[in-house]
C-alpha positions, 0 to 999 in steps of 0.5 A: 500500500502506497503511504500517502504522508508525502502526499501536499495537503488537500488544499485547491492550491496543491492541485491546481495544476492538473487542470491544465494537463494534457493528460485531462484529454486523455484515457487513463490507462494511457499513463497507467499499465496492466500488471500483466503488460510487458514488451512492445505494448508496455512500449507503445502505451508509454510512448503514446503516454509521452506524447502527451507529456511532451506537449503539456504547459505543466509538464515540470509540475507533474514530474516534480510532484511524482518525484517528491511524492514518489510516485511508485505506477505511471508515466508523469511528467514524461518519465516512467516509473523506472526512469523516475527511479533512475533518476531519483537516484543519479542513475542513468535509465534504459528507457 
């Protein structure tokens, strides 16, 4: 179970954000896999995620959110779970 301490408080302001997101046009399953995907689909489903990322005015919100946040599933702002990972920790990410 994902600890929710790290997460802001429940004020508007914290949040806000998200309301300008390119993802809000989008399925969420787009930033978000199956357990079972792996492979080419896991592929294509990131990549089409990062389309969205790449053309969204709160991309550096997002991403600063999951990191500070630690957010353990998705693709938010533009990184996946493990590149986050990666760069959470100074290493460099496979993809």
């Amino acid at each position: 179970m994902a600890s929710i301490a790290r997460l802001p408080m429940p004020l508007m302001e914290a949040y806000e954000w998200q309301y300008e997101g390119a993802c809000r046009e989008a399925d969420p399953e787009t930033f978000f896999s199956p357990e079972s995907e792996r492979g080419p689909r896991r592929h294509a489903r990131e990549h089409l995620a990062k389309t969205y990322c790449a053309r969204c005015s709160v991309r550096d919100q997002c991403l600063q959110h999951a990191l500070k946040v630690k957010e353990p599933y998705g693709v938010w702002g533009g990184l996946t779970t493990g590149e986050r990972a990666a760069l959470a920790t100074g290493e460099r990410s496979a993809g």
